[in-house]
N, C-alpha and C positions, 0 to 999 in steps of 0.2 A: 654887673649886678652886685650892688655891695648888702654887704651883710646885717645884721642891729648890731651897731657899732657900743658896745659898753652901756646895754640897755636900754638906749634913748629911742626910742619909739616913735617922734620926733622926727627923725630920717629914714623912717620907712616908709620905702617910695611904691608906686603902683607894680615895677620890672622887679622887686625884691618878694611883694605878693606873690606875684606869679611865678616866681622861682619857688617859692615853697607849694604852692601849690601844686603845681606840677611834679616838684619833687611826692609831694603825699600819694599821692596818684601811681609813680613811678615806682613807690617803695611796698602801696598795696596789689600793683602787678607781681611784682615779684611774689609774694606770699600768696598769692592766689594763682602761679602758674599753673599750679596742676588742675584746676576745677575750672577753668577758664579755655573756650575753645574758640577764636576769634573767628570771624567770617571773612568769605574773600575778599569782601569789599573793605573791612575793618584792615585787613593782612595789608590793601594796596595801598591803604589810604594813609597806612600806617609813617614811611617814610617821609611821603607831602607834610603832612602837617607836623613831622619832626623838623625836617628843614626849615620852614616856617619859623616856627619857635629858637630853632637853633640860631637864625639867622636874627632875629631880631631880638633875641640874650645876648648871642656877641657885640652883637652894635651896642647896645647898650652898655654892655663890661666896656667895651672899648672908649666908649664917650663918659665914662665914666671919671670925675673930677679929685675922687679920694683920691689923695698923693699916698697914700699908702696899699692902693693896687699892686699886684705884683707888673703891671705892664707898665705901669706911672715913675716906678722908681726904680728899674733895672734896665741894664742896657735893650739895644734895640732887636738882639735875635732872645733874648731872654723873654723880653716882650710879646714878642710875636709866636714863643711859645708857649707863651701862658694865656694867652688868648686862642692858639690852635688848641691846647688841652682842654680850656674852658669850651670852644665849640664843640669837642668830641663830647664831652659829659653832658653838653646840653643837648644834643644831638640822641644822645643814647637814651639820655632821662625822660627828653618828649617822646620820643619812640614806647617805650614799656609804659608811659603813662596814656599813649591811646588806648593802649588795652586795657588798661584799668581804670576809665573813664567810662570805655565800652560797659565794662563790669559791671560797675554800679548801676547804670544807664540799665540794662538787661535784669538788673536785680529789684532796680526801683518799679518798673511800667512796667515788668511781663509777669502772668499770673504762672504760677506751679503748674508744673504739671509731672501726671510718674508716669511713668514707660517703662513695662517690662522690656529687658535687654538680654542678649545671652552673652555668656562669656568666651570671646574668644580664645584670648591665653590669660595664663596667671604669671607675672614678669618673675622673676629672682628676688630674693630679698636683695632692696639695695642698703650700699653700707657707705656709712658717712651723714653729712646733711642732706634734708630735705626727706622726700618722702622714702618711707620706708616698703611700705607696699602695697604695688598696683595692679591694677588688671585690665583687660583691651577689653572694651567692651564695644560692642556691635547691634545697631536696629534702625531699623528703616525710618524712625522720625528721626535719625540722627543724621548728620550730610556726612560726617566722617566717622570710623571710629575714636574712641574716645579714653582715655588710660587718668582715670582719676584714682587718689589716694582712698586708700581703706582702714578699716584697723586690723590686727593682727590676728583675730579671732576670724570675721569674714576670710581673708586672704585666704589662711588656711583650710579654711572650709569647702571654699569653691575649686571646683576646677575647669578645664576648657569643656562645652556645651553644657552647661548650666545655666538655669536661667532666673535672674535677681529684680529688684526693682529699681529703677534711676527714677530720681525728685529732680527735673530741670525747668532749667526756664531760658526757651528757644526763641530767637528771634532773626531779626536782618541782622545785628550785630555779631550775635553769633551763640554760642549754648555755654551756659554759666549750671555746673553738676552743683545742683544744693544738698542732695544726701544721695547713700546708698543702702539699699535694704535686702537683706535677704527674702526670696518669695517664699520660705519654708516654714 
């Protein structure tokens, strides 16, 4: 897959699309792990159509004619690992971008809906990136428990059997948490 080589627009091809695409997709998974709850079918279907993608990125990197690839102009085990790396990352990048395909998908065609939920636990403050604090949350329209990010005012407020309100939007893909509200 090469790259926009020094701006020219010009050579970008339909496999360099899709590499960014895919990357968009992969990078609003990430940002959206925590309010994002895939379904089983999403979860299996999740590595198929990574390998898919992965497999037909590396063919592509690999048939690839820029002499300035790193597989084009280094020796032959140098080669072959810069095209095993490139299959891991494209491997990994389709994978997290089902789920954030799902996302949108779930966000775009399923209407709101809120659901009072009760609290099962309130986690620890966590420390470092990402989120800072969560809490399990539990009810019968949900398939699983469900642990999305709060603010630090809710957090502190709630504790285990309490009962709040979840804004979601459920589907066969799976439950996308769009807000959380206190019922008090």
């Amino acid at each position: 897959m090469g790259f926009l080589r020094q701006g020219d627009l010009r050579r970008l091809t339909p496999t360099t699309v899709l590499g960014w695409v895919v990357m968009a997709f992969a990078i609003y998974s990430g940002l959206n792990r925590h309010s994002f709850e895939p379904s089983d079918a999403v979860s299996t279907a999740a590595p198929f159509l990574a390998g898919l993608v992965c497999l037909f990125a590396t063919v592509a990197y690999w048939r690839s004619d820029n002499p300035d690839a790193p597989h084009n102009n280094a020796g032959l085990i140098r080669g072959a690992l810069a095209i095993v790396c490139f299959a891991a990352c494209a491997f990994v990048m389709s994978w997290m971008a089902t789920f954030g395909v799902s996302a949108v998908l779930m966000r775009a065609v399923t209407p709101e809906l809120a659901v009072r939920v009760g609290v099962v636990s309130v986690y620890p403050e966590g420390k470092g990136k990402g989120c800072h604090y969560r809490l399990e949350l539990h009810a019968p329209a949900l398939s699983t428990p469900v642990s999305p990010c709060v603010s630090e005012e809710l957090w502190r407020a709630l504790k285990p059997g309490d009962t709040i309100t979840l804004v979601i939007a459920a589907g066969s893909l799976g439950t996308q948490i769009l807000d959380v509200r206190d019922s008090k």
